[in-house]
C-alpha positions in Angstrom: 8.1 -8.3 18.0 6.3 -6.9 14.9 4.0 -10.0 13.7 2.5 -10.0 9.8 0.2 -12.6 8.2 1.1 -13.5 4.8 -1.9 -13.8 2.6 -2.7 -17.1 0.8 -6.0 -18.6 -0.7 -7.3 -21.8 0.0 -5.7 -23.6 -3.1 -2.2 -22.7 -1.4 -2.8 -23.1 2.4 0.9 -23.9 2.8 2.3 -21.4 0.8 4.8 -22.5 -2.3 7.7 -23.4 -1.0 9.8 -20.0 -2.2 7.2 -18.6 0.2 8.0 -20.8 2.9 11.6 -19.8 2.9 10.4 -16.3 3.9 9.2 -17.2 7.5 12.4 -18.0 9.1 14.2 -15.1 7.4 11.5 -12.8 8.3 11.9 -13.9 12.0 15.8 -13.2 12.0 14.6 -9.2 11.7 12.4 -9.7 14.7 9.3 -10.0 12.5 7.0 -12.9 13.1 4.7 -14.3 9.8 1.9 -16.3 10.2 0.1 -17.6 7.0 -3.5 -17.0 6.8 -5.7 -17.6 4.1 -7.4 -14.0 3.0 -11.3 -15.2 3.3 -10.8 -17.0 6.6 -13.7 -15.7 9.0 -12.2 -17.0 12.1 -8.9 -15.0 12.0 -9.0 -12.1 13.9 -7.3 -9.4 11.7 -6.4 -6.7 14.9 -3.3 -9.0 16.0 -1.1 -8.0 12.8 0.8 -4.7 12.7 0.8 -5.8 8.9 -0.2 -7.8 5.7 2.0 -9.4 3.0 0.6 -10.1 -0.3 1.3 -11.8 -3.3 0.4 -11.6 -7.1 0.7 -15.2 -8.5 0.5 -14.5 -12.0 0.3 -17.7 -13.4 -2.9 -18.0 -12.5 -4.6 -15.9 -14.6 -3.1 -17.5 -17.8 
């Protein structure tokens, strides 16, 4: 299985929910997601073939 971590900050540690509904169709392709928040030092980055990112632009309005 190819495994990913899909990027989130600390303000969303859940995801949105539009986000959510990627995990399970992600794993119908074989393709395992974890969420992990980008500044965590705990996470050990070598266990992902990948890294899915996002732009929330409403942020910066």
């Amino acid at each position: 299985m190819y495994t990913i971590a899909l990027l989130t900050c600390q303000d969303f540690p859940d995801l949105t929910v539009s986000d959510q509904q990627l995990i399970p169709e992600l794993f119908k392709l074989g393709i395992v997601a974890d969420v992990a928040i980008w500044d965590d030092p705990d996470i050990n980055w070598k266990k992902y073939d990948a890294l899915g990112f996002q732009k929330y632009l409403g942020l910066f309005y």
